[in-house]
KESEKOL-375268 format. One record per residue (C-alpha): z, x, y. Coordinates in steps of 0.02 Angstrom, whole numbers, padded with zeros to 5 digits, always signed. Each point is the difference from the previous one (the first is absolute). Last residue first. Layout:
BEGIN
ZXY...
REM end
This chain:
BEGIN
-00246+01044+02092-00090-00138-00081+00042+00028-00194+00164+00017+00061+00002-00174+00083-00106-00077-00104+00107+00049-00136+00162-00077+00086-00096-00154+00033-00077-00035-00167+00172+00004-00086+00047+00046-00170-00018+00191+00009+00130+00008+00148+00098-00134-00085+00038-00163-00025-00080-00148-00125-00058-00150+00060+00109-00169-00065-00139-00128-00063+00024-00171+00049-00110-00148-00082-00107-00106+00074-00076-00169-00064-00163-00029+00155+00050-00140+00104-00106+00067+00131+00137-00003+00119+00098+00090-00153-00109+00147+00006+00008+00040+00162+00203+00018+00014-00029+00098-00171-00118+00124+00107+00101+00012+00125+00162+00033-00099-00104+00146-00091+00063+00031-00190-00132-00078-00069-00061-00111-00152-00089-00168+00034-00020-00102-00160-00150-00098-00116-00142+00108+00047-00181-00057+00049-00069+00133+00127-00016-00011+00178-00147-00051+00096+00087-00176-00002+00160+00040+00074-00022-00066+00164+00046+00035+00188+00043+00193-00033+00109+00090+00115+00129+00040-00128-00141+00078-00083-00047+00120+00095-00201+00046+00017-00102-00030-00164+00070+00006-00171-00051+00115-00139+00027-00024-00158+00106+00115-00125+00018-00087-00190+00137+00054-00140+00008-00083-00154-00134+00131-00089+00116+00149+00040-00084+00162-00039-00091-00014+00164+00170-00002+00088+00027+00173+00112-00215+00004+00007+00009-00171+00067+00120+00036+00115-00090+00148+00087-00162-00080+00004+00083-00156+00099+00090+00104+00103-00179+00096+00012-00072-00162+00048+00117-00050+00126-00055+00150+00113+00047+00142+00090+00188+00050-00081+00104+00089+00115+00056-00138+00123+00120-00003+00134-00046-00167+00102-00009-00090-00195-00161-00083-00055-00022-00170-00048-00114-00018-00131+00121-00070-00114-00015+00059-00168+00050-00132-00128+00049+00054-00178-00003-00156-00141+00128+00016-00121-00062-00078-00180+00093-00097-00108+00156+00039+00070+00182+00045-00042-00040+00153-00067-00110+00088+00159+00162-00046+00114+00085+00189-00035-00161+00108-00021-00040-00076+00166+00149+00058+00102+00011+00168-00089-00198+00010+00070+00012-00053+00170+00185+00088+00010-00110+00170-00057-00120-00014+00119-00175-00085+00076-00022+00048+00166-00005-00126+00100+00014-00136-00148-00035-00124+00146+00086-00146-00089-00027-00142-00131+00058-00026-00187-00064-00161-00066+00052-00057-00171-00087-00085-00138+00119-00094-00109+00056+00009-00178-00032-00162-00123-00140+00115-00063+00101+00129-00068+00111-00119-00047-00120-00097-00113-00081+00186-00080+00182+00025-00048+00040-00153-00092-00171+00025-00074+00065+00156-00078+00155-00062-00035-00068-00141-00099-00114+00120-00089+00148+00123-00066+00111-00163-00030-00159-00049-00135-00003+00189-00043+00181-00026-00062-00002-00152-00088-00158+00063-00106+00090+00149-00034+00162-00096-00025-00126-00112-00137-00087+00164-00076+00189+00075-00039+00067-00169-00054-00153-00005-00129+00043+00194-00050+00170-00062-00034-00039-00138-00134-00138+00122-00078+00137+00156-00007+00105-00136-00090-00140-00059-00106-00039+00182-00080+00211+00014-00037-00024-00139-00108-00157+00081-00064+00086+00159-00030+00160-00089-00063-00088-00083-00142-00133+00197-00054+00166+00068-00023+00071-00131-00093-00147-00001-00116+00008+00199-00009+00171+00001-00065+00161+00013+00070+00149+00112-00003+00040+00045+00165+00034+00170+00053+00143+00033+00102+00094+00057-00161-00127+00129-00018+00030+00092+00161+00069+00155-00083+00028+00158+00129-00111+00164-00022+00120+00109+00119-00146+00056+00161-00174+00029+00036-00031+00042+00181-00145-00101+00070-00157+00085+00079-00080+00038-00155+00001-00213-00005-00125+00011+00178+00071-00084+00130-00105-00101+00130+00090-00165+00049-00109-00097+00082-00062-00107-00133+00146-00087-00023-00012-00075+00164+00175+00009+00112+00149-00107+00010+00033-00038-00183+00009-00160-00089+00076-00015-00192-00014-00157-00086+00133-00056-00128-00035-00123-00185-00131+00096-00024+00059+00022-00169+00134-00085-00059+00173+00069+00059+00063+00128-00101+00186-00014-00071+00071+00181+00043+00142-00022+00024+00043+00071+00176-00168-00049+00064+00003-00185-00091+00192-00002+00107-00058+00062+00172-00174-00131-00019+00118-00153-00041+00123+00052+00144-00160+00003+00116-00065-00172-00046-00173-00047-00077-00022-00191-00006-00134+00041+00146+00086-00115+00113-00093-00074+00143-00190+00058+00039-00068+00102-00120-00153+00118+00039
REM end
């Protein structure tokens, strides 16, 4: 590897090629793009064609300088193999640090609390969760125990089943149960620790904030598959 001028200049290479004056030998390197020892060609393979003469590309040296420009040649692979193992060493160094970096902000994330009746569980539920579950460390799912007038679902545990078997491949994502309604909840204490408030429930956000719990808005998604009303209305007849 040279850095700066070589000493070697295009013009100078055009005219030694035209006249044949040999540079010494290896004075020039040759790098290709693929491993040597890839290419798998057997010599039968090769068309033989006009015999040309190469001998005037041939330098005339002896063994001695032969055996000089192998060893100078020798410390030049040595010089570059030492820049080869430092940039490796460089390199897994920024590997580790990036690494760490990562474990940090992982950390650094919070622990978010995603309430409501979940009655029934659907699609919007599920799109909506997929959506936050980045931004957090871990998203905490509260099932309120209130149930709705038209309900189709008989108990908070098999929401709670039901969820848990949609996100058991998820390690960052908890379901808890949480007794009556929450907006009429005096205290927050039976409630797990979490860092932020997520819903999409004025009501509940309203709540939230006279507990100075940190809340954050999250827009509910429409549809006749993405609302609990519409399929407890068909589900109910």
């Amino acid at each position: 590897m040279i850095d700066g001028d070589s000493g070697i200049s295009k013009s100078e290479c055009r005219q030694r090629a035209l006249s044949g004056d040999l540079f010494s030998p290896r004075t020039t390197r040759y790098f290709f793009p693929f491993r040597k020892s890839d290419i798998s060609l057997d010599l039968s393979q090769l068309e033989k064609g006009t015999p040309v003469d190469v001998s005037h590309l041939i330098a005339g040296v002896d063994v001695s300088e032969e055996i000089f420009h192998n060893k100078k040649y020798i410390e030049e692979i040595n010089e570059e193999i030492d820049i080869v193992i430092r940039y490796l060493a460089e390199v897994s160094e920024t590997k580790e640090y990036l690494n760490d970096q990562i474990l940090k902000m992982g950390e650094s994330k919070e622990v978010a609390f995603f309430p409501g009746k979940f009655h029934p569980p659907h699609f919007g539920h599920i799109i909506t969760i997929l959506h936050i579950l980045p931004k957090y460390k871990k998203l905490i799912l509260g099932v309120s125990g209130h149930v709705p007038k038209d309900s189709v679902i008989a108990t908070q545990e098999e929401i709670i089943g039901g969820l848990e078997e949609v996100f058991q491949n998820f390690e960052n994502v908890e379901v808890c149960t949480i007794k009556g309604t929450l907006t009429d909840s005096k205290s927050v204490s039976y409630l797990p620790e979490f860092d932020i408030l997520l819903s999409g429930n004025p009501e509940v956000l309203s709540w939230a904030k006279k507990m100075n719990i940190n809340v954050e808005y999250v827009p509910r998604s429409e549809g006749v598959l993405f609302s609990g009303h519409k399929i407890r209305s068909i589900l109910g007849g």
